[in-house]
N, C-alpha and C positions, 0 to 999 in steps of 0.2 A: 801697814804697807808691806809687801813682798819686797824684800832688798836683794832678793838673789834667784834668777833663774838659774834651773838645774846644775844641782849637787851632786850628783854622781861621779864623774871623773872630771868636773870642772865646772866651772859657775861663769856667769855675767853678772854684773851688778846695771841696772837700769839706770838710764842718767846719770851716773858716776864716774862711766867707760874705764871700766875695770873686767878684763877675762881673765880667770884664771885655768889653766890647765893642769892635771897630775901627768905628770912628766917631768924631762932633766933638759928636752931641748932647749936651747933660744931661738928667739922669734927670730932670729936676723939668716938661722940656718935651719929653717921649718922643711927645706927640702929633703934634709938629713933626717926627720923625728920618724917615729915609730907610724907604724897605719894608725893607732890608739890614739897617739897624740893627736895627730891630723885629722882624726873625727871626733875628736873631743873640741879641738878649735873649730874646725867649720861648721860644729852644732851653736858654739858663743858667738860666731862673728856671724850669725842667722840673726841673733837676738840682735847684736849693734847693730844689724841694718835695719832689722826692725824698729829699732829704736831712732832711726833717722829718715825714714822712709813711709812711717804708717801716723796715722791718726791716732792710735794709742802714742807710740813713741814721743812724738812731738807733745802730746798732751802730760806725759812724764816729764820732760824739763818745764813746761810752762806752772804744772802745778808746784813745783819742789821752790823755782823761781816766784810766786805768788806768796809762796808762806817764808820764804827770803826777805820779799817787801815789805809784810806782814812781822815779822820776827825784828827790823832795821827798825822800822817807825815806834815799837815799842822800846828799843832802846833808845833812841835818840830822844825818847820824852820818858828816862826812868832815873837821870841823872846815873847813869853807867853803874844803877845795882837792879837784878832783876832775880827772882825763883822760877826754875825750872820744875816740870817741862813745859811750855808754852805749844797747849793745847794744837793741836791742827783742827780739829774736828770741831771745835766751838768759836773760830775766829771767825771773824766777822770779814766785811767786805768780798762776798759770796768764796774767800779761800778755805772757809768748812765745808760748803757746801760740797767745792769740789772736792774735797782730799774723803767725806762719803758717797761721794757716787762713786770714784775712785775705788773705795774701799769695797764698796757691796757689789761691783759687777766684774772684779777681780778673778773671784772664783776659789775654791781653797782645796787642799791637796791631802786631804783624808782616805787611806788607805782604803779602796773598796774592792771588787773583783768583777763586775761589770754592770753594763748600766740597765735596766727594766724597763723603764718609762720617764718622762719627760712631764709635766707643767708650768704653765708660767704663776710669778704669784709677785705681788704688790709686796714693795718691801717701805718705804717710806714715800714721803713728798719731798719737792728740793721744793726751796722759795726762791724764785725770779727777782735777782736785786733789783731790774729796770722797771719792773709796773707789782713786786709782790705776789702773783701770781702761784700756787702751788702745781709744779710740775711732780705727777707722780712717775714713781723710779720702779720700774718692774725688773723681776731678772728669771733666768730658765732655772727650775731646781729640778737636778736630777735623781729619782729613785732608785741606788743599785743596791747589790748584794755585799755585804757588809761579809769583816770577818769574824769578828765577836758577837753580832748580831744579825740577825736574819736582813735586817733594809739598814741603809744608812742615805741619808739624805744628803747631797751636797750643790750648791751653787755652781751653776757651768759658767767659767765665764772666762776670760781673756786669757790666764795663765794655763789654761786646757787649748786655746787656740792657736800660742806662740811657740807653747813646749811642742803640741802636734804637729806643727808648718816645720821646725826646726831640727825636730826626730826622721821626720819624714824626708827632709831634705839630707839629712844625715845619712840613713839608709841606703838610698839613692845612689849618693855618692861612693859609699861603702859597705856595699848589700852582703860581704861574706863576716862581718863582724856581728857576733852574739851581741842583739840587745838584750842589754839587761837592764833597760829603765822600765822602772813602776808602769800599773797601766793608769795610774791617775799620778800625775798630770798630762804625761807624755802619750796615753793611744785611746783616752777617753773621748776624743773628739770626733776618732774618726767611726764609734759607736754611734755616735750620733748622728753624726750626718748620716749613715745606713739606716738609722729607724727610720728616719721621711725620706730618704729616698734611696731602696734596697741598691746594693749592689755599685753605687756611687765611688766608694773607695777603690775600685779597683784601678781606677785610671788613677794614676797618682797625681800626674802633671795636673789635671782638672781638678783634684783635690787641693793641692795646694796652693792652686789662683782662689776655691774659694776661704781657703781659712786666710788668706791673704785680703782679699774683699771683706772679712768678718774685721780682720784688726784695721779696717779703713772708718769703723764706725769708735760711738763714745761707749757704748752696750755691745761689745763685740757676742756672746754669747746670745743675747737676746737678736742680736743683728744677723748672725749666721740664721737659729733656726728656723728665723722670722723669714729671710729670705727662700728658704727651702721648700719651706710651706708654700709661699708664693707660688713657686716654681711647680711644686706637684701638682697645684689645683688648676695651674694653666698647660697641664699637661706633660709636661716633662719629665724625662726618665734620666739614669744613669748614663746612657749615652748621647741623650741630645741635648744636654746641659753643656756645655763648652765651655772654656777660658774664654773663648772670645765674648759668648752673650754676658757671660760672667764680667767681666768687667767693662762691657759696652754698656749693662747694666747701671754699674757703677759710678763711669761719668755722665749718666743722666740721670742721680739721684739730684736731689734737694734735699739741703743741709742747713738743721735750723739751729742757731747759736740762741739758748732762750727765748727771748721774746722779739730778738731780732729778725729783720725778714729772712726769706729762706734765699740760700746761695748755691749757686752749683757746688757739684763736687771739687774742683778744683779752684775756683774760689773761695772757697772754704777749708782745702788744705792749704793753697796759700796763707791765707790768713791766720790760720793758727802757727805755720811755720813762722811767717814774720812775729808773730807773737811770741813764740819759743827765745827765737834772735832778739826781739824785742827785752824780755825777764833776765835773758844772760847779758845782757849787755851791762843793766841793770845790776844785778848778782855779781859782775865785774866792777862795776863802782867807774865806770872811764876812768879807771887807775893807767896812766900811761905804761907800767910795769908791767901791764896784762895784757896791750894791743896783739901782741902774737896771739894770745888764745884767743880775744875775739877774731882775728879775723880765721883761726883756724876753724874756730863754732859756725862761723858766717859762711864758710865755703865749703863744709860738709853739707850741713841744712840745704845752700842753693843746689848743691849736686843732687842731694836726695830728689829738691821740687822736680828737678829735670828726667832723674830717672824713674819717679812716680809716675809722671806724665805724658812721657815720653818714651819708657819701656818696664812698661807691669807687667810682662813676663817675663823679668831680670830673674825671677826666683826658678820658675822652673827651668831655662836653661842653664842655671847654676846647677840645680841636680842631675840633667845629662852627661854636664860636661868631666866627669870623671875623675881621676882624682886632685886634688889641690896646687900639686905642683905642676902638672899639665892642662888643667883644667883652665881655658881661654878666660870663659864669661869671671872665673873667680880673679883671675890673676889681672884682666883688665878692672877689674869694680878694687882689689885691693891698692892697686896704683893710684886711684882715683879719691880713696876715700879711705887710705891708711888701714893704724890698725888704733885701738884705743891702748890706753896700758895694759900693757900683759905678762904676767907673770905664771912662771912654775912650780914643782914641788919645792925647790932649793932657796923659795923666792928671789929671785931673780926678774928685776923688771926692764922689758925692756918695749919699744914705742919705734913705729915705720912712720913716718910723715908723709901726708899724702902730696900729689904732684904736684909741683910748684907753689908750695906753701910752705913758707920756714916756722918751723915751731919745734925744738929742742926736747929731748929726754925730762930735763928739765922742767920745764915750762908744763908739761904731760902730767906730771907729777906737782906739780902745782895743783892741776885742775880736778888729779883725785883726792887731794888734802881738803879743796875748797867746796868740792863736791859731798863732800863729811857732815857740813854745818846742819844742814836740815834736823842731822840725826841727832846731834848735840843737843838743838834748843828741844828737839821731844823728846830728849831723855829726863832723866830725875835728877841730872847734874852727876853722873857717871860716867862717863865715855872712854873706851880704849882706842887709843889712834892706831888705826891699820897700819899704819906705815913703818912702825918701830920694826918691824923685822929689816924691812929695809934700810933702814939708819942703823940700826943694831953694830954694826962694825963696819961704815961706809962715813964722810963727813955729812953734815945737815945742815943745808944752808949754807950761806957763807965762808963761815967757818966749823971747824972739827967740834960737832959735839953731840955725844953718844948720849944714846936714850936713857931713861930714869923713871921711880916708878910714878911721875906724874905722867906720863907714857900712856900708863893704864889706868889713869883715872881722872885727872884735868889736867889733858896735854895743854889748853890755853893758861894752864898757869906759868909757862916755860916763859912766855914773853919779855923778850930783850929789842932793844932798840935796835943794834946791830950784828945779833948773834940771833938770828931767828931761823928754827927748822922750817921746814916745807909747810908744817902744819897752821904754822903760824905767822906765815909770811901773810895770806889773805886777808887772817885776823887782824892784821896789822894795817895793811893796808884799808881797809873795809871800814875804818874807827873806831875796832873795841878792844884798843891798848888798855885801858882805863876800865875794860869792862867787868863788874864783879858778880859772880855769879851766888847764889845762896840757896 
């Protein structure tokens, strides 16, 4: 699994809602930060909306929540002793399945210098839990120019599509700042779309509705260049391609969930969305403790459905509208839909809540401690909690109490009944007080 979009002067974590920036601002005075900083965030908060807004995104909470219900039902039939890591890739009830497809249309971020050519190639079969069926899983593999070797091969595939929409919309906003990201992850996409169809990148705004329609599919890479191809053979050029056909396109695909019948596009983002809100609800436990975060999860997701639906060219007016603190389309989408946890160089974390929804600093930080688990059960029984830098000299929980070195290696051994950090308040809550790990 990718745990972290771009590393360079800041990161997102997926399903986690964690951005971090290099910098000294706070979030609460982003109008003050440096230009660096403020294109550093609005390259992350690309990734969270992606993550709340696209078919990939919603499919990252529903798989992480999948191997949640998968990881619980194992406990609760192991009498509270179990050895790590508890596989993702070999569980059962189709939750391997996804977290390989997951895996293989990803795409991976091996140093190259540009891309040659393109083929598609068969990479496994999934099995259809509902009739058994083998659905074969293809992805695009790219041929470029290596640096230690003349070719290097690499999978094109989502992390090439979200880094490219989010660079691009970056630049946009702040066209006199030196890029200095890699050309793989972040400008190998728009390579590609120029081999099928020349000269395509130069409209950005049309560029960016389609790497936006590519992460609306489960094969985003395979779905971009599948599309293009389309598009060339019925004629189409770099300018008569549009956002509009581009996503007119879009909601009159047919979208098929395995073996089930096929759905519109937007019954079928519904459907997965409710299914996202469905796994956290779940992953919540209806702990009365956590009603804030569900309804916080529950009304970001519905905003998302709304402005999927209702305005798929939320993203390129965000790249006109100039810089971050003047900038209309940003400033009204951040009221509406917050900010996830976000911290600086100093870590420093701090959380915007979005309009008329109460949910506390707190509570934010709850959801990145519990947002943690997935990683625990696939580790080898090692894990360092993120979070100690922030406890590090601040109280933890309840009451005052400073990190130690099970911090950095089984924070779940800290476990008290009323003296529980952030880390382990979930754990607690969730029933694996008693849990023994080996």
């Amino acid at each position: 699994m990718l745990n972290r979009y771009n590393i360079t002067l800041g990161f997102y974590e997926p399903a986690i809602f964690h951005i971090h920036t290099r910098g000294t601002g706070r979030l609460k005075n982003f109008n003050q930060w440096d230009v660096q900083q403020k294109s550093t965030f609005l390259h992350e908060y690309v990734h969270y909306l992606q993550d709340i807004t696209t078919i990939q995104g919603l499919n990252n909470y529903y798989i992480l929540g999948e191997y949640m219900r998968y990881v619980t039902k194992i406990i609760k039939s192991s009498s509270n002793i179990i050895s790590l890591p508890i596989n993702r890739f070999t569980a059962n009830h189709n939750v391997g399945q996804n977290w390989i497809a997951y895996s293989c249309v990803m795409g991976d971020k091996k140093p190259v210098k540009n891309v040659l050519s393109y083929y598609p190639k068969y990479v496994t079969d999934l099995i259809d839990e509902n009739n058994g069926e083998k659905i074969p899983l293809n992805v695009v593999i790219l041929k470029c120019e290596g640096y230690n070797i003349p070719y290097q091969e690499i999978i094109f595939g989502t992390i090439h599509i979200m880094e490219g929409m989010a660079n691009l919309i970056q630049n946009l906003v702040y066209p006199h700042l030196q890029d200095a990201s890699p050309y793989n992850p972040y400008h190998i996409a728009v390579d590609v779309v120029d081999m099928i169809i020349p000269g395509f990148s130069s409209n950005k705004l049309t560029l960016i509705s389609l790497l936006d329609f590519a992460l609306q599919h489960s094969n985003p890479g395979l779905a971009l260049v599948g599309y293009l191809e389309k598009k060339r053979s019925e004629g189409y050029n770099a300018t008569s391609l549009t956002s509009d056909i581009i996503y007119n396109d879009l909601m009159q695909e047919k979208v098929c969930f395995s073996s089930l019948s096929p759905l519109s596009f937007k019954d079928a983002y519904i459907a997965l969305a409710d299914a996202a809100k469905d796994v956290m609800k779940d992953y919540l436990g209806n702990v009365w403790y956590w009603r804030n975060i569900d309804k916080w999860f529950q009304t970001i997701i519905n905003r998302g459905i709304g402005l999927r639906l209702n305005a798929p060219e939320l993203f390129q007016q965000l790249a006109i509208g100039g810089d971050i603190t003047s900038n209309d389309v940003f400033l009204k989408i951040f009221k509406e839909f917050g900010s996830p946890i976000v911290t600086n160089s100093p870590y420093n974390f701090d959380f915007i809540s979005p309009k008329n929804v109460f949910i506390t600093k707190e509570e934010m930080i709850n959801i990145y401690a519990m947002m943690q688990f997935p990683r625990v059960f696939s580790s080898n029984g090692t894990f360092s909690c993120p979070l100690r830098k922030y406890c590090q000299n601040k109280p933890c929980g309840f009451h005052k109490q400073k990190v130690d070195k099970r911090c950095l290696t089984q924070p779940w051994t800290r476990m008290r009944k009323w003296n529980r950090c952030y880390f382990n308040t979930w754990w607690y809550f969730k029933g694996f007080k008693n849990l023994i790990i080996r």
